[in-house]
N, CA, C and O of each residue as an XYZ file, in Angstrom:
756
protein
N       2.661    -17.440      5.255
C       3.212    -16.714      6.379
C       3.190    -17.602      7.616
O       2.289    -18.355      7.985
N       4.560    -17.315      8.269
C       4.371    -18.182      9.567
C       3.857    -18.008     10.495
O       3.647    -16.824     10.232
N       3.194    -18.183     11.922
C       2.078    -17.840     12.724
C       2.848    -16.153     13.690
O       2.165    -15.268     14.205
N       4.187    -16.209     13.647
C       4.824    -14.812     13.454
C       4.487    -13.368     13.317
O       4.179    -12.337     13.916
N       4.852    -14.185     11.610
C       4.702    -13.172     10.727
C       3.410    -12.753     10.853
O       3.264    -11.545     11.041
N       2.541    -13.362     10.806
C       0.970    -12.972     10.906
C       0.421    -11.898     11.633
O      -0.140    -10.852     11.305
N       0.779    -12.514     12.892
C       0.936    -11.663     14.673
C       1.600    -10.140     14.121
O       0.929     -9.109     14.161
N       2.715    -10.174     13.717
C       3.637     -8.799     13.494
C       3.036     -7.777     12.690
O       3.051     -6.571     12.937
N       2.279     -8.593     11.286
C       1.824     -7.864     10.450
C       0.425     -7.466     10.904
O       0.034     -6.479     10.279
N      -0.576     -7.988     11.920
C      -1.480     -7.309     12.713
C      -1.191     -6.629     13.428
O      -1.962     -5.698     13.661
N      -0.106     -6.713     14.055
C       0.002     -5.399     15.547
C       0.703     -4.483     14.820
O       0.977     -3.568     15.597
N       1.183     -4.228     13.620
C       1.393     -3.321     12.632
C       0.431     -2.673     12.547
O       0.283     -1.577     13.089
N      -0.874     -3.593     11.430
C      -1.718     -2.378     11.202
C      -2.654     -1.840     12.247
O      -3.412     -0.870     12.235
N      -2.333     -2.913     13.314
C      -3.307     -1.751     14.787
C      -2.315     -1.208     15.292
O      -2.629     -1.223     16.482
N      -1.146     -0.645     15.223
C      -0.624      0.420     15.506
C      -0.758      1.637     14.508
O      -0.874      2.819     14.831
N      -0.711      1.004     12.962
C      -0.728      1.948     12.308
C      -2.576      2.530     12.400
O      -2.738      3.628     12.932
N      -3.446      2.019     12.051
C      -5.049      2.032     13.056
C      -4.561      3.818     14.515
O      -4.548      5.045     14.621
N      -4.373      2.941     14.987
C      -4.384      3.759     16.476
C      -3.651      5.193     15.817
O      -4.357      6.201     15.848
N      -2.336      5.310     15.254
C      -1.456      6.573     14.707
C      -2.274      7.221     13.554
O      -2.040      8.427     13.474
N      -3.023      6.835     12.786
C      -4.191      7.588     11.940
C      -5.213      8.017     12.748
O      -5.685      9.109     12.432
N      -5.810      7.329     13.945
C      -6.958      7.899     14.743
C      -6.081      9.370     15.061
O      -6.434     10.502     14.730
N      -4.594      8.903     15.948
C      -4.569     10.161     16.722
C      -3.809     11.507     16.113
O      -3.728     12.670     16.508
N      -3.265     10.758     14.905
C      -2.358     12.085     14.102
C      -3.123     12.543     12.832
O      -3.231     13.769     12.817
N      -3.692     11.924     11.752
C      -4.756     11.963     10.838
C      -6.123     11.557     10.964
O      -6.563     10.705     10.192
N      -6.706     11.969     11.679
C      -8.205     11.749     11.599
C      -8.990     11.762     10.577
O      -9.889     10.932     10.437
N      -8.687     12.931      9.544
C      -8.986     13.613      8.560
C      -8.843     11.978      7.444
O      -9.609     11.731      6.512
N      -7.723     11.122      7.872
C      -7.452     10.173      6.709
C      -8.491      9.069      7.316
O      -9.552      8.737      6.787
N      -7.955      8.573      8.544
C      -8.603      7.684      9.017
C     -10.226      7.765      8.874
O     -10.778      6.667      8.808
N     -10.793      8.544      8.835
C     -12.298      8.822      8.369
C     -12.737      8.350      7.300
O     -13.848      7.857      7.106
N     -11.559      8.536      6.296
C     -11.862      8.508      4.875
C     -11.391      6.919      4.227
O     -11.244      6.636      3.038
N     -11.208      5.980      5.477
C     -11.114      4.746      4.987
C     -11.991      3.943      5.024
O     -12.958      4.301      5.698
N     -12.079      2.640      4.406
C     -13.250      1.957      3.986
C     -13.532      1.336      5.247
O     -12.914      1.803      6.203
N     -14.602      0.054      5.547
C     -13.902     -0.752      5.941
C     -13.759     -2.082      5.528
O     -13.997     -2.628      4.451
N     -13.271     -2.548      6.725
C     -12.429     -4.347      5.967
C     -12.951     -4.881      4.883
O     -14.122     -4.545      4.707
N     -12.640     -5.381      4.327
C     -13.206     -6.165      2.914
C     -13.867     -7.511      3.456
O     -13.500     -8.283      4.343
N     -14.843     -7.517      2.706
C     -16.061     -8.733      3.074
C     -15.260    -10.003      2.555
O     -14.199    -10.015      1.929
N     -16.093    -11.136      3.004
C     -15.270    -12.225      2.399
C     -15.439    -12.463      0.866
O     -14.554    -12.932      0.152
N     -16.644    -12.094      0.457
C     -16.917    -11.914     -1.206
C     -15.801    -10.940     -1.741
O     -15.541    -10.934     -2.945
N     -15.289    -10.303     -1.060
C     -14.251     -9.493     -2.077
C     -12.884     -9.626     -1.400
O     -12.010     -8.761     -1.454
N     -12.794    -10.699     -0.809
C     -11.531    -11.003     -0.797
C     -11.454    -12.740     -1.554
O     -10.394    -13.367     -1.532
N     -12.735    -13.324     -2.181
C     -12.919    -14.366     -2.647
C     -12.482    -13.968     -4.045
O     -11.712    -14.629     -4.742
N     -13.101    -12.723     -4.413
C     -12.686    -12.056     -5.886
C     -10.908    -12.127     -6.143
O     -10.222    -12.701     -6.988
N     -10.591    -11.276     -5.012
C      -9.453    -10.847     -4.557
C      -8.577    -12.400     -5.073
O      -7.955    -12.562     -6.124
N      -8.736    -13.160     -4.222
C      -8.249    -15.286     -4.388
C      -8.555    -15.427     -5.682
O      -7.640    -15.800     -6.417
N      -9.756    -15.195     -6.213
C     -10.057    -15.552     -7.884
C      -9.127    -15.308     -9.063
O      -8.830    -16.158     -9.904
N      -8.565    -13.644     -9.016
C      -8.011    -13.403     -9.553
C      -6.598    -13.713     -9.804
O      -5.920    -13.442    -10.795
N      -6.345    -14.200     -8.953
C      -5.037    -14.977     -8.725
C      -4.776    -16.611     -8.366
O      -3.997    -17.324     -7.734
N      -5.838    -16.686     -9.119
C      -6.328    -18.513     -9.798
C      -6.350    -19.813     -8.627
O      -6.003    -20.992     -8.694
N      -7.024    -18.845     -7.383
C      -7.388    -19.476     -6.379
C      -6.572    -19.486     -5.047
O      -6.802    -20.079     -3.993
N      -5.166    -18.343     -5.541
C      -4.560    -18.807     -4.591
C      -4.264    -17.559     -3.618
O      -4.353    -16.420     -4.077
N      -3.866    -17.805     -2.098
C      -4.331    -16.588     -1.107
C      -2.826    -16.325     -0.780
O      -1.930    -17.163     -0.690
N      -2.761    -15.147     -0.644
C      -1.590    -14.167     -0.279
C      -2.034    -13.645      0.753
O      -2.777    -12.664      0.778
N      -1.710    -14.119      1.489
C      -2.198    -13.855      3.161
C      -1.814    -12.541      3.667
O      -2.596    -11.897      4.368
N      -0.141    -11.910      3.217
C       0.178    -10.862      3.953
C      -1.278     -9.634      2.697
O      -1.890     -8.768      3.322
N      -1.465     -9.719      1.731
C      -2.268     -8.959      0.844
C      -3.960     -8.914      1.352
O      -4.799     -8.054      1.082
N      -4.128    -10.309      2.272
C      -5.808    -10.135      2.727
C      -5.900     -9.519      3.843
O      -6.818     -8.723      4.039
N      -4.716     -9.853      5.002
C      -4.731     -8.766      6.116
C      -4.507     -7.690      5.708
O      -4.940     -7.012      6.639
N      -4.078     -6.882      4.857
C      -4.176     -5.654      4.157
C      -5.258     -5.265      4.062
O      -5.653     -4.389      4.831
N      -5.954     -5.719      3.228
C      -7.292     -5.578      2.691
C      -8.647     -5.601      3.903
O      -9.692     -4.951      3.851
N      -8.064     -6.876      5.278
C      -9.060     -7.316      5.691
C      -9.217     -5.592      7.329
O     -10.100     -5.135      8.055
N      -7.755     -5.335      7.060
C      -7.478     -3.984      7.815
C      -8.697     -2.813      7.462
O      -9.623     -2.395      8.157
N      -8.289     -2.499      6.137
C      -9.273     -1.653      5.241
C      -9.608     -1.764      3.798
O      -8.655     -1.354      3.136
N     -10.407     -2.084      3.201
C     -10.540     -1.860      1.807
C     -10.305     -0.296      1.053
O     -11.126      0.576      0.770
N      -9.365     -0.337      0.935
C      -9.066      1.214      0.113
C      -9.928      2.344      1.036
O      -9.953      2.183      2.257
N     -10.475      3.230      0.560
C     -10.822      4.765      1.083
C     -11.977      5.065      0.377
O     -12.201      4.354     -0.603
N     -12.740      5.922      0.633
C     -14.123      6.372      0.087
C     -13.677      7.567     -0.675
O     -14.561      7.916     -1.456
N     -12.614      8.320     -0.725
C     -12.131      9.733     -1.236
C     -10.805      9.695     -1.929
O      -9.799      9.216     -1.406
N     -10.845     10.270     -3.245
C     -10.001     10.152     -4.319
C      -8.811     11.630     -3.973
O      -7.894     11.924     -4.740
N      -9.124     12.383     -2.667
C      -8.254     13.346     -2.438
C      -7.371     13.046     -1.186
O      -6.598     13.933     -0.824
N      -7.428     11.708     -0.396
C      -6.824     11.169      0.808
C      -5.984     10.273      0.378
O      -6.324      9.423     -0.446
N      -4.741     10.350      0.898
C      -3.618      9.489      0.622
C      -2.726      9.360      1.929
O      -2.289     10.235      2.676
N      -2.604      8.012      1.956
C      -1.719      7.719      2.858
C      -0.257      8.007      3.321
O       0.306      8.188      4.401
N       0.199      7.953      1.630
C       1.337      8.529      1.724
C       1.400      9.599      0.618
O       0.437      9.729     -0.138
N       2.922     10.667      0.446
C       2.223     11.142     -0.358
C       2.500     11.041     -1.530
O       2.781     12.087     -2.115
N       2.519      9.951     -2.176
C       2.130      9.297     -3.921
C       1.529      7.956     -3.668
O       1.793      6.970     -4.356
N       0.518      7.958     -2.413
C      -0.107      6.715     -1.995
C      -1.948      6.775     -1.749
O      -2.357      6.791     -0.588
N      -2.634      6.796     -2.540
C      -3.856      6.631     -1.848
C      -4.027      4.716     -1.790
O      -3.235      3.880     -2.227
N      -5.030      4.557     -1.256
C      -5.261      3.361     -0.808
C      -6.816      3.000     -2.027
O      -7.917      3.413     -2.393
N      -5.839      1.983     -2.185
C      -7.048      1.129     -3.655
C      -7.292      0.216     -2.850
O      -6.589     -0.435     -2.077
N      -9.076      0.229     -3.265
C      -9.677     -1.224     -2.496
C      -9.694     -2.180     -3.568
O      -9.881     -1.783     -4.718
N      -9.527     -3.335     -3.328
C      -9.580     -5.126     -4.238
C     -10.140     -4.386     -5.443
O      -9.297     -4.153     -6.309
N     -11.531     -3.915     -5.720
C     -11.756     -4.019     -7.350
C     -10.580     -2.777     -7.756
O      -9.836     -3.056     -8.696
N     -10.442     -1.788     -7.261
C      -9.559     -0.889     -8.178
C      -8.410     -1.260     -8.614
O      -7.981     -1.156     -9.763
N      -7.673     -1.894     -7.284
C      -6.371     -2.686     -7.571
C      -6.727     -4.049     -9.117
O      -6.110     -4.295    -10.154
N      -7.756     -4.501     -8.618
C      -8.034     -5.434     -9.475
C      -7.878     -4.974    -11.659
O      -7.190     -5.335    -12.614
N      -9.018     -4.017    -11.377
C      -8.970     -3.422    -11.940
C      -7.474     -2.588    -12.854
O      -7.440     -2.431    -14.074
N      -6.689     -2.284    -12.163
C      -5.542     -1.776    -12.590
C      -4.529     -2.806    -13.000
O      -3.706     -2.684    -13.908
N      -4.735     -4.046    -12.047
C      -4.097     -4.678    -12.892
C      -4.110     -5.571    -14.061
O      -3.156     -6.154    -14.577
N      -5.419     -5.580    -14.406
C      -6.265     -5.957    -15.700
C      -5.427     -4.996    -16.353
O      -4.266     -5.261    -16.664
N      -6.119     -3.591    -16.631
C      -5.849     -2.927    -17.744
C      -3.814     -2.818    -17.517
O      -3.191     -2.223    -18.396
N      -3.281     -3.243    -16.690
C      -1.628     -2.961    -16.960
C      -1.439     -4.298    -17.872
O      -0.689     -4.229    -18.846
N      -2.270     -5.795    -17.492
C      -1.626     -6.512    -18.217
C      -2.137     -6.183    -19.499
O      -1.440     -6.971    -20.138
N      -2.760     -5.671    -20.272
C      -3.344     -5.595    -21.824
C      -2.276     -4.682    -22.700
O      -2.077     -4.560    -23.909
N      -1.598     -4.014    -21.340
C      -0.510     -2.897    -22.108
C       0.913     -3.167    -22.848
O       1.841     -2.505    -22.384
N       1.276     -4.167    -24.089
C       2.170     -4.171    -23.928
C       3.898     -3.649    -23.269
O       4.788     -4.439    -22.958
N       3.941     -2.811    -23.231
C       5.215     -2.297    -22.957
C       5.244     -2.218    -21.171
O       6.219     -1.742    -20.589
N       4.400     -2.592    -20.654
C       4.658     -3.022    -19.224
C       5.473     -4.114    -18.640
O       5.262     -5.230    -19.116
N       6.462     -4.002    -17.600
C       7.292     -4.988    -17.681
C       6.867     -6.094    -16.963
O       5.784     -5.807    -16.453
N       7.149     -7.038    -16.726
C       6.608     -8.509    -16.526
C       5.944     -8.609    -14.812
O       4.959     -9.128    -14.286
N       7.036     -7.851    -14.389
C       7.348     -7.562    -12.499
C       5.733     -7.044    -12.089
O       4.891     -7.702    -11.477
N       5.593     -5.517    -12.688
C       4.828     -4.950    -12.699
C       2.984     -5.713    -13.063
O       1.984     -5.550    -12.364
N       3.078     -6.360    -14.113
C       2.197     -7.081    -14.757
C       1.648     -8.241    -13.845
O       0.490     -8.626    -13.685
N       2.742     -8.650    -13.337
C       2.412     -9.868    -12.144
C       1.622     -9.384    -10.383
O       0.888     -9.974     -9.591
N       2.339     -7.906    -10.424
C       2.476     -7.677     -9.058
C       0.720     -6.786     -8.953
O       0.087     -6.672    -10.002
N       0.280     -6.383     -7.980
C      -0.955     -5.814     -7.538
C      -0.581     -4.410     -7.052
O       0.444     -4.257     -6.387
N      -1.131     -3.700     -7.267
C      -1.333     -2.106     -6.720
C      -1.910     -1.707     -5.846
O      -3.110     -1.536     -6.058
N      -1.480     -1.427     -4.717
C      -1.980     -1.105     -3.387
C      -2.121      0.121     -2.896
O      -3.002      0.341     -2.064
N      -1.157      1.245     -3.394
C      -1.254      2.271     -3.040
C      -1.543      3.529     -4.423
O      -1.009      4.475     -3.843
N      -1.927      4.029     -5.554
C      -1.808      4.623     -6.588
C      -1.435      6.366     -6.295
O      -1.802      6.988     -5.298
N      -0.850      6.767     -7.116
C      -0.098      7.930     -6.915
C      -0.957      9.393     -7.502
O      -0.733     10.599     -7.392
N      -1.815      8.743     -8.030
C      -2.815      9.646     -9.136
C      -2.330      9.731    -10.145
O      -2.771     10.625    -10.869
N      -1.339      8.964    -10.618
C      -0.736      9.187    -12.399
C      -0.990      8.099    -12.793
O      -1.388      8.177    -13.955
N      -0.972      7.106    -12.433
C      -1.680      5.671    -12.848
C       0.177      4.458    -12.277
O       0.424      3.307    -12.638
N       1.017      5.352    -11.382
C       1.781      4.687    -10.915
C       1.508      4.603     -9.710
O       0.306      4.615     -9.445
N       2.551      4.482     -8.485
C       2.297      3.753     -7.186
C       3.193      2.477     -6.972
O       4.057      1.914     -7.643
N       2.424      2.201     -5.356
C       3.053      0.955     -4.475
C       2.469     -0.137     -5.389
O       1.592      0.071     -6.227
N       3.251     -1.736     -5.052
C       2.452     -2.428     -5.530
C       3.155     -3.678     -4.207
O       3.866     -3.747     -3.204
N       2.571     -4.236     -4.861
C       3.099     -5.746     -3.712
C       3.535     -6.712     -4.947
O       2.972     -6.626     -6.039
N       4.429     -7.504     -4.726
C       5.072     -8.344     -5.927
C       4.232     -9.838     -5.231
O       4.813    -10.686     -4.554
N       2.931     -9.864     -5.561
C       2.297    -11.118     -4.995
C       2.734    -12.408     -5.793
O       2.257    -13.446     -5.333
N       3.594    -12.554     -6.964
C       4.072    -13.682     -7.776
C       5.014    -14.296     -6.769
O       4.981    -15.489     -6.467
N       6.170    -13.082     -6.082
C       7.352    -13.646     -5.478
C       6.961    -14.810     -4.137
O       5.872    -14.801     -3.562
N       7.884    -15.595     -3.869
C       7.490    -16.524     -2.771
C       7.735    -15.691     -1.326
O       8.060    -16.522     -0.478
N       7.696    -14.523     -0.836
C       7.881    -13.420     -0.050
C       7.577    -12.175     -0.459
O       8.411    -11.270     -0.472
N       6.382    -12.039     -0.816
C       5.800    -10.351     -1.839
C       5.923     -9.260     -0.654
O       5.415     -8.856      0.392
N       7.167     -9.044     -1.760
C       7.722     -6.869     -1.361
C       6.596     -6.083     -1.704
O       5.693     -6.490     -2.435
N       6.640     -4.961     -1.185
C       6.104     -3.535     -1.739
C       7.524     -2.927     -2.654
O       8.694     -2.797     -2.293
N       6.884     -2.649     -3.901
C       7.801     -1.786     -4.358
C       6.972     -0.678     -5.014
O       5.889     -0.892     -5.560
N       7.535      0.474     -4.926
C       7.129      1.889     -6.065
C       7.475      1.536     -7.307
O       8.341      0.662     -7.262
N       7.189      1.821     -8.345
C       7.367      1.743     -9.681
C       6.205      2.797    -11.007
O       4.983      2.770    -11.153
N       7.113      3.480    -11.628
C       6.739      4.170    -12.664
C       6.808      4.159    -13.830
O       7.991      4.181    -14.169
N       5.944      4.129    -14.895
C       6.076      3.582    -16.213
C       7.364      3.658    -16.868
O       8.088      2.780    -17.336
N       7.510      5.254    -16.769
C       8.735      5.682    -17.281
C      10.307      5.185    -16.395
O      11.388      5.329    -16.966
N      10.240      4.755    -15.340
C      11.504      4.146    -15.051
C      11.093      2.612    -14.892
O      10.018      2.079    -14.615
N      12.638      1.998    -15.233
C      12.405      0.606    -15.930
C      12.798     -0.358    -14.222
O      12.859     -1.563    -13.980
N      13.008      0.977    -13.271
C      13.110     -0.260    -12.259
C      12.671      0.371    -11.150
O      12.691      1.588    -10.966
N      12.108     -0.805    -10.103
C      11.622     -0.284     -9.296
C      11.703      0.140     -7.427
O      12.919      0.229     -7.254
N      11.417      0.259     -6.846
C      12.334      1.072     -6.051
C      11.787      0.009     -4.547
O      10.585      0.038     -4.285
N      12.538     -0.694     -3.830
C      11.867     -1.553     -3.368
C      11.807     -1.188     -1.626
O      12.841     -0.950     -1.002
N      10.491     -1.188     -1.003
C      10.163     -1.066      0.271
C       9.976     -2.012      1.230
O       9.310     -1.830      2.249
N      10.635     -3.183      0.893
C      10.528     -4.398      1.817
C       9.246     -5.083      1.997
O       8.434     -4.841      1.104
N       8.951     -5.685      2.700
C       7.982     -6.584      3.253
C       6.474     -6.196      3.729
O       6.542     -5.570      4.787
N       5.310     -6.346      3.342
C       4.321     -5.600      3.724
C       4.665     -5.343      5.469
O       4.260     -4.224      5.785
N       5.052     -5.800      6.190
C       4.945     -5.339      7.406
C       6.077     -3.940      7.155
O       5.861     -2.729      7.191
N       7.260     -4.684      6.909
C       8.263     -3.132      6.719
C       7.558     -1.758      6.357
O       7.989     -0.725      6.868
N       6.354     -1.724      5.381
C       6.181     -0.958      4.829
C       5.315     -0.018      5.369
O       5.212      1.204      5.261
N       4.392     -1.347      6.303
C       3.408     -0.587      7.173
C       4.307      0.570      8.262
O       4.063      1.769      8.390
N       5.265     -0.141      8.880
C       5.946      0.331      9.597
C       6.252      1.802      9.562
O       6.257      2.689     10.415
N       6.488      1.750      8.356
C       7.203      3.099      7.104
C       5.938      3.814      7.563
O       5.956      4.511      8.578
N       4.536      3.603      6.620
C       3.743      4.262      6.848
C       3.426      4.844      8.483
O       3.333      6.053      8.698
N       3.295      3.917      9.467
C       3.191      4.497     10.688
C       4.327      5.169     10.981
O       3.998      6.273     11.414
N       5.752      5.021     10.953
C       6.434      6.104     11.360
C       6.357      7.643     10.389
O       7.025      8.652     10.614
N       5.367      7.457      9.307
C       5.283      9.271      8.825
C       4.249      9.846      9.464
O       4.235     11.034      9.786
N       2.866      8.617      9.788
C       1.514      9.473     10.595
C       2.184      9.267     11.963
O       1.833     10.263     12.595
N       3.104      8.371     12.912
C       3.302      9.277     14.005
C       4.041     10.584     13.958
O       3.796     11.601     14.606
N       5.085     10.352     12.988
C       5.902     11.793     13.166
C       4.497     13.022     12.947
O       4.645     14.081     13.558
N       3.394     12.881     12.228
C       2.849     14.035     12.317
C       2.770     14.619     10.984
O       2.152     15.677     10.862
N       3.455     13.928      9.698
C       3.295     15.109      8.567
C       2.414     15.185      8.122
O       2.604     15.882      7.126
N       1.318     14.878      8.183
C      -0.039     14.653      7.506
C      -1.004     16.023      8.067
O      -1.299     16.195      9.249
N      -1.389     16.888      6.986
C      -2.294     17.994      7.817
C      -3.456     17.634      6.196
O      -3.365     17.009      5.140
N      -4.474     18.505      6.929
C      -5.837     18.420      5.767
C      -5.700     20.079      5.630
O      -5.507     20.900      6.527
N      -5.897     20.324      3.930
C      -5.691     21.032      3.495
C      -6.918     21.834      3.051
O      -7.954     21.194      3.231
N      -7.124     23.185      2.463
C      -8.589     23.554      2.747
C      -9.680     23.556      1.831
O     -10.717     24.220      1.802
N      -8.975     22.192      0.692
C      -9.917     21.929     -0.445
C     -10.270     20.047     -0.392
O     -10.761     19.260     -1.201
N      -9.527     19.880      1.488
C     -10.364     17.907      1.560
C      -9.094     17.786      1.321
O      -8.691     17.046      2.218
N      -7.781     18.206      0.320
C      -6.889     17.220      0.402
C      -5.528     16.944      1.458
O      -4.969     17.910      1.978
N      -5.140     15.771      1.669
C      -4.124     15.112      2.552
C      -2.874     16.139      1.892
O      -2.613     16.155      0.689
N      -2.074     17.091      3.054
C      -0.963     17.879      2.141
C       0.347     17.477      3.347
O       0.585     18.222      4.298
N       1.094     16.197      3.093
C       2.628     16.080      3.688
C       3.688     17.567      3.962
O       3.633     18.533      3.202
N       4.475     17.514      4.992
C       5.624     18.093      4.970
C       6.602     17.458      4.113
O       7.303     16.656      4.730
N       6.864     17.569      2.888
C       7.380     17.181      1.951
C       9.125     16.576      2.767
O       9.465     15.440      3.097
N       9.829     17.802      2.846
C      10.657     18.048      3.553
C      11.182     17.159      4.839
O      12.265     16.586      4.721
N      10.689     17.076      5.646
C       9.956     15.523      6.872
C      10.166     14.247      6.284
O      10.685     13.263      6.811
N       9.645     14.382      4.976
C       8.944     13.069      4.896
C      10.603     12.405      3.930
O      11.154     11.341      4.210
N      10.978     13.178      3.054
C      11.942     12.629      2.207
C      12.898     12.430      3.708
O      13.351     11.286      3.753
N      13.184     13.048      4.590
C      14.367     12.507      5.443
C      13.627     11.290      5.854
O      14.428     10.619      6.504
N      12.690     10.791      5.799
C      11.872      9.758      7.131
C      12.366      8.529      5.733
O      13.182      7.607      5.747
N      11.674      8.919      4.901
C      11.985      8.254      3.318
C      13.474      7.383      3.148
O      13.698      6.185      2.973
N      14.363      8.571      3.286
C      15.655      8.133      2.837
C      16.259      7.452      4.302
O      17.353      6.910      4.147
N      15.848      7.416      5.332
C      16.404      7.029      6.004
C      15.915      5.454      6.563
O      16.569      4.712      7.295
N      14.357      5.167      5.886
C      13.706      3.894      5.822
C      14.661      3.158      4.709
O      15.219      2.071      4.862
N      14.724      4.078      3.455
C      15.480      3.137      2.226
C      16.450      2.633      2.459
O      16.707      1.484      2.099
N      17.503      3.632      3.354
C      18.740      3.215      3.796
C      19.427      2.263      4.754
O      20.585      1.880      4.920
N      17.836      1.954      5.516
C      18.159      0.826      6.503
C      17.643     -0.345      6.243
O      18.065     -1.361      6.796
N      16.468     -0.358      5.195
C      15.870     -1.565      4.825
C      17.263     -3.014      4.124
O      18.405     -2.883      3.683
N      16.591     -3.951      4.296
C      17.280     -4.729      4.507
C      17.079     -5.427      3.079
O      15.904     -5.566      2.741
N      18.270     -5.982      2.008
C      17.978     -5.925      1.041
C      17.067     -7.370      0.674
O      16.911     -8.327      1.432
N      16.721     -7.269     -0.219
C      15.789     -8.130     -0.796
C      16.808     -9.481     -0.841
O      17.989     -9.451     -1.186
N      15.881    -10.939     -0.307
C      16.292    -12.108     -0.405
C      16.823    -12.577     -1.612
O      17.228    -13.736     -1.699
């Protein structure tokens, strides 16, 4: 990443930071924090030494969440380094997983064992959604784009806590905020 990109993708996640304090509290509570340098060394290990910079400011933002009922978005909770890690161990052992998927890391999980992932192989790693059962995947641009995404659903507000702990979206809200991010994103290089 260029000294830029870096800058952009921090004042991202301290905007997105500041829009969870003041619109989800309920989420922002329930996040980790930053990942130590031992688990972002794991994090480098697993990927045979080599650092994906836009993926450690991710990580170095928050390590995933302490609560399996908080989600960022809503088919998004936030996996810290070993879970992601973890998931993508057991995807590569699966044959019938496709190559994209197998390469790429899981950042956000949906509770079905699908979700966001980041395509950390590519020489510019997207976020894309992807589900076993569909063979392609649905692409959200650039970790900063995506953050973006995410902060424009916790400023709009759809995020309320529901009266069993879990994160419950305006469904409704969110697919217009959705389709209208997909529709402007800028297509893949």
């Amino acid at each position: 990443m260029i000294v830029k990109e870096t800058r952009n993708l921090r004042e991202a996640l301290a905007k997105l930071e500041t829009a969870l304090k003041d619109n989800a509290p309920f989420v922002h509570a329930k996040l980790n924090p930053p990942a130590t340098a031992n688990e972002l060394a794991a994090l480098r290990a697993a990927f045979g030494g080599t650092q994906v910079q836009s993926l450690e400011l991710w990580y170095q933002w928050h390590n995933g969440c302490s609560d399996h009922t908080i989600d960022l978005l809503p088919l998004g909770r936030m996996l810290s380094i070993s879970e992601s890690l973890q998931d993508r161990k057991l995807a590569q052992g699966i044959p019938f997983v496709d190559a994209k998927r197998k390469s790429a890391l899981k950042i956000l999980d949906d509770g079905s064992g699908d979700g966001f992932f980041l395509d950390v192989a590519a020489p510019n790693p997207r976020v894309f959604y992807h589900m076993l059962e569909d063979p392609y995947p649905c692409d959200y641009g650039s970790l900063e784009q995506f953050i973006e995404f995410i902060l424009e659903v916790h400023t709009a507000g759809l995020a309320s806590h529901d009266k069993n702990g879990m994160v419950d979206f305006d469904e409704t809200r969110y697919e217009k905020i959705e389709a209208a991010y997909l529709k402007n994103l800028q297509p893949q290089p």
